[in-house]
C-alpha positions in Angstrom: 22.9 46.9 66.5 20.0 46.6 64.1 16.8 44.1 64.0 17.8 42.9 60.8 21.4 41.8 62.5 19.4 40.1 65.6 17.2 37.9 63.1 20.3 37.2 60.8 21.5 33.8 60.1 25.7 34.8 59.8 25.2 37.0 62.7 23.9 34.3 65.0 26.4 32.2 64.0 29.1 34.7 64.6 27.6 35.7 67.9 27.1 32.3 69.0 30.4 30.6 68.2 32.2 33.6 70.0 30.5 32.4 73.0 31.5 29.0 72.4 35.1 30.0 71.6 35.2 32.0 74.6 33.8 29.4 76.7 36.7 26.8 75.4 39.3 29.6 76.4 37.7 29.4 80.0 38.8 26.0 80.2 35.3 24.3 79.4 35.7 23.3 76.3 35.4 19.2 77.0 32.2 20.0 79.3 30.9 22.3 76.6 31.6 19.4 73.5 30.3 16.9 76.0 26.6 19.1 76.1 26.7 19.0 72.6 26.8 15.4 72.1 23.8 15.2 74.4 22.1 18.0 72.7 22.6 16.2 69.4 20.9 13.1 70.8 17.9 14.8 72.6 16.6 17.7 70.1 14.3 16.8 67.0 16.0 16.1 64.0 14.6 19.2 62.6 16.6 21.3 64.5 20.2 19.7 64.0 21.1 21.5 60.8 20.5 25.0 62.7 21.9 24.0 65.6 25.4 22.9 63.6 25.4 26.1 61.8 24.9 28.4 64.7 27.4 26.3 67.4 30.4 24.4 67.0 30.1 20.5 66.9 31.2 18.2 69.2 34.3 17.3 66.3 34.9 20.8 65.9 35.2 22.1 69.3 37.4 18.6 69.7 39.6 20.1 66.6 39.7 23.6 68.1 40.8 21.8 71.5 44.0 20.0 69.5 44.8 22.9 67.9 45.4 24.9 70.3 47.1 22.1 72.6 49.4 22.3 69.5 49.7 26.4 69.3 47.4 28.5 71.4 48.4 31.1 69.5 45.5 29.4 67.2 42.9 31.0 69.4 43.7 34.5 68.1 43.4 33.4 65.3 39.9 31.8 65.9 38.8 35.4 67.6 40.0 37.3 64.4 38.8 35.0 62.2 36.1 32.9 63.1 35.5 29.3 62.0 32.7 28.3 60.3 33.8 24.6 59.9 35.7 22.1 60.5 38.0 22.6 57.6 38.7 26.7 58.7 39.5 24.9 61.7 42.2 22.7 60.6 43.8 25.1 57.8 44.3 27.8 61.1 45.7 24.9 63.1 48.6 24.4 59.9 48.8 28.1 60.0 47.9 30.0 62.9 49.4 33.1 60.7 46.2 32.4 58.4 44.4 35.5 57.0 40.8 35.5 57.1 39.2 33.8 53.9 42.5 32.8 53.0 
């Protein structure tokens, strides 16, 4: 891994939403939406936009949670092709066969 990939944007993201996704398969995915509704309310408005990018919300990680209370199959699909936003979100819980970028 390079210094350019630490200090990149889309690779943060990436790296940071795997955590979160992997976190939700553990089982602590309403604990882990709950933190970011506190988060939200407690950092400086500055920071929110980053923080959104980089981590699920607290309405995405309540999507991916239906979604794969509909199809956990969904969660594959979610480590193959990770969501960037709520609407990725939804389109892989009408098609879990989804292709990424599709």
């Amino acid at each position: 891994m390079g210094l350019v990939q630490l200090v990149s944007s889309s690779f943060t993201s990436r790296f940071e939403r795997t955590a979160d996704l992997q976190t939700i398969e553990l089982g602590y995915g309403p604990g882990l939406e709950s933190y970011r509704k506190w988060l939200y309310r407690n950092i400086p408005p500055s920071r929110l936009e980053e923080k959104k990018r980089d981590y699920f919300s607290p309405v995405e990680i309540e999507a991916i949670l239906h979604a794969r209370e509909l199809n956990g199959e969904v969660m594959r699909t979610f480590a193959r092709c990770m969501p960037m936003n709520l609407a990725e979100i939804e389109a892989a819980e009408k098609n879990p066969a989804i292709r990424c970028g599709d």
